[in-house]
N, CA, C and O of each residue as an XYZ file, in Angstrom:
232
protein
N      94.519    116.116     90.497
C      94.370    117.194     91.458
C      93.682    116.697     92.728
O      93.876    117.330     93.766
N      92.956    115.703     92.737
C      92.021    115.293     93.346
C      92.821    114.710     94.299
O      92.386    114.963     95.423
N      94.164    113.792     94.312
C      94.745    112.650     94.566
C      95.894    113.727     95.425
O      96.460    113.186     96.376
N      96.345    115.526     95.084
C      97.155    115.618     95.536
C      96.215    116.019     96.796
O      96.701    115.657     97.867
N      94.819    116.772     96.905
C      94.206    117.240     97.719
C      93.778    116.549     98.986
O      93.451    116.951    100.103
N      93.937    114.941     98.216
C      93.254    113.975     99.308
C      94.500    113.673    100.332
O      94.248    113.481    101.522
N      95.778    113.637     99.872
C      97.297    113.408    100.219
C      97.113    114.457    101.272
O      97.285    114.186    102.460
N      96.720    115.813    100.803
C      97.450    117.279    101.840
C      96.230    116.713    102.915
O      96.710    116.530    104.034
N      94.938    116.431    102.842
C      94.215    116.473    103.548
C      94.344    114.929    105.063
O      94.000    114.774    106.235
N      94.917    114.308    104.182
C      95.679    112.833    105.454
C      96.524    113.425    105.746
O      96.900    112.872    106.779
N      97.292    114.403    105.524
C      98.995    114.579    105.927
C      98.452    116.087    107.170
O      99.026    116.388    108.217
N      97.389    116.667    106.645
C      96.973    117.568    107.413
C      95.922    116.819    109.079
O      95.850    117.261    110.226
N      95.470    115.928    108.611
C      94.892    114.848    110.127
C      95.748    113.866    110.309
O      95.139    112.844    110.625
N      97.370    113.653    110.229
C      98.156    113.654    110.755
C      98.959    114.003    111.867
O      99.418    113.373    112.820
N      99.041    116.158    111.167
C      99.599    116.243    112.192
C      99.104    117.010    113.187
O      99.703    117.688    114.022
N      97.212    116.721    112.905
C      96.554    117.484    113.954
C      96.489    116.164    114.918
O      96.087    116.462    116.043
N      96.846    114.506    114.712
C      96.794    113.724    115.721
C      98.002    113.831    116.266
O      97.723    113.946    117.460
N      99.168    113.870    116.180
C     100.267    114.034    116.075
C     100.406    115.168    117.669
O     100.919    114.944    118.766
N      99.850    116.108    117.237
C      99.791    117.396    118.240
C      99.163    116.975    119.661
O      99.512    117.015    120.841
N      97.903    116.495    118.818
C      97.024    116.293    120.599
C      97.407    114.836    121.040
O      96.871    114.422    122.068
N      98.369    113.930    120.298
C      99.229    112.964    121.399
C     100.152    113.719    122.112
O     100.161    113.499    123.323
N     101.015    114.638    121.644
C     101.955    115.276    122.258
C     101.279    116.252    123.642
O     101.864    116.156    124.720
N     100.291    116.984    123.556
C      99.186    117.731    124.374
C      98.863    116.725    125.774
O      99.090    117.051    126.939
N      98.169    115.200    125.220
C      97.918    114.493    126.231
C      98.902    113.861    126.975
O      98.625    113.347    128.058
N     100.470    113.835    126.325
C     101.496    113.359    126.640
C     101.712    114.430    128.134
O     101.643    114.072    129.309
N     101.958    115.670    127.643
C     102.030    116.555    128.280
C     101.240    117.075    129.479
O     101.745    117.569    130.487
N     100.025    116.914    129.262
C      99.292    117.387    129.929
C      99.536    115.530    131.471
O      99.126    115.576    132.630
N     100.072    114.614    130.995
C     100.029    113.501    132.034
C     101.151    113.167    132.806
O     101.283    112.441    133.792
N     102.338    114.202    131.808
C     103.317    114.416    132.978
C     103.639    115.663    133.679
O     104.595    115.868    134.427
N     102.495    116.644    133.251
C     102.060    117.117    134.410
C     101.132    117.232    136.012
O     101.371    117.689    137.130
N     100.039    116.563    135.369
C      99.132    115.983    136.126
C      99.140    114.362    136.275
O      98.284    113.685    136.845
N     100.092    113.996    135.746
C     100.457    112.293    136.525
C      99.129    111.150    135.596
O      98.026    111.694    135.551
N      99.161    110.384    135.233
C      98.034    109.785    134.310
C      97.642    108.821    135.074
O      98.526    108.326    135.774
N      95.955    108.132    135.223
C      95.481    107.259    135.552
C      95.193    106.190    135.037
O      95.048    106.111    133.817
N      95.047    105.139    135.845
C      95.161    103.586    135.347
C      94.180    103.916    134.224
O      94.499    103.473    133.121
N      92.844    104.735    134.316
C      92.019    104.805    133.552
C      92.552    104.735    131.854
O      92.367    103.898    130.970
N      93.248    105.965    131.895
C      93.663    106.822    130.767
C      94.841    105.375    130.158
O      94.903    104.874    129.035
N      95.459    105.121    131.132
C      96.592    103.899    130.557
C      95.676    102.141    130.091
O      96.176    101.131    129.595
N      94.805    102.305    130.348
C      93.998    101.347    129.834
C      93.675    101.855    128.599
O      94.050    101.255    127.591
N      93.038    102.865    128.523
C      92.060    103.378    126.993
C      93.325    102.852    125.691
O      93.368    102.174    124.665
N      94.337    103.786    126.661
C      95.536    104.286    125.758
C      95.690    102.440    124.929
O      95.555    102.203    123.728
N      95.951    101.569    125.869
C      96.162    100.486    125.403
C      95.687     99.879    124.693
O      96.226     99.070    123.938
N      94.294    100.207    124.809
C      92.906     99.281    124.278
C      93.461     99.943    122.372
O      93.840     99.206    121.462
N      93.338    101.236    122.318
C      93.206    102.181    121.538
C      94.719    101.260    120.536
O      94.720    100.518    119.554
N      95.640    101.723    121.282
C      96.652    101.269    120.496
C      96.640     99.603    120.058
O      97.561     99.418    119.263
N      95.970     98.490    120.301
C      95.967     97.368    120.052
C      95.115     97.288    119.322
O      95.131     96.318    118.564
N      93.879     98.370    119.216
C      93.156     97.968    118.440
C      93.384     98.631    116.844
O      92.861     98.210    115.812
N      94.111     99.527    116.953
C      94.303    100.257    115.761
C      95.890     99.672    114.653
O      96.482    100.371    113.831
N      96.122     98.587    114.939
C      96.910     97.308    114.439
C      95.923     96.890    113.168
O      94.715     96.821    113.391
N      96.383     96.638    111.965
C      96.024     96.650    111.189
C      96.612     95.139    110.403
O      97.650     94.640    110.838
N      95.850     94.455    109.203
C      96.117     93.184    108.791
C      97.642     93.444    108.008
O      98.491     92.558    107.914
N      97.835     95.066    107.383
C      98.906     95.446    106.621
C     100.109     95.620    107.789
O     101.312     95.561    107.539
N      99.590     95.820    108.963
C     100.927     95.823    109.838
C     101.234     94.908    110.370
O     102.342     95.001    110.898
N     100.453     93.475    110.560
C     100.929     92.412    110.466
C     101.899     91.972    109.483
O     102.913     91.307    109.695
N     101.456     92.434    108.362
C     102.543     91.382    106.701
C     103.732     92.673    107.439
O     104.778     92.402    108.029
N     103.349     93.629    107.258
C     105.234     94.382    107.524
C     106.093     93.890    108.885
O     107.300     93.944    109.123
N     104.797     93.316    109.790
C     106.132     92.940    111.144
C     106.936     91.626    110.479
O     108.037     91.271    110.901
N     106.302     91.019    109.488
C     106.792     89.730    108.915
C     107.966     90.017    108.387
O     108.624     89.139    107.831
């Protein structure tokens, strides 16, 4: 029970990240995005690369 609760609860902070990428997506092609925001974005995404997504690019 424990194992299905922990499942709903990743699948549920999923697709609350899921939403507010789509939100900030939105909200930057409305208001146009800054070098700022396109740096973070980058930093963020390179750093969140993982040793397991290395063996799968293999």
């Amino acid at each position: 029970m424990a194992t299905s609760r922990n499942h709903q609860k990743a699948h549920g902070i999923g697709q609350i990240e899921e939403q507010l990428n789509e939100q900030a997506e939105a909200a930057e092609a409305i208001q146009g995005g800054s070098e700022t925001d396109r740096e973070i974005a980058k930093s963020a995404n390179r750093d969140a690369r993982t040793s397991l997504d290395e063996i799968i690019d293999k």
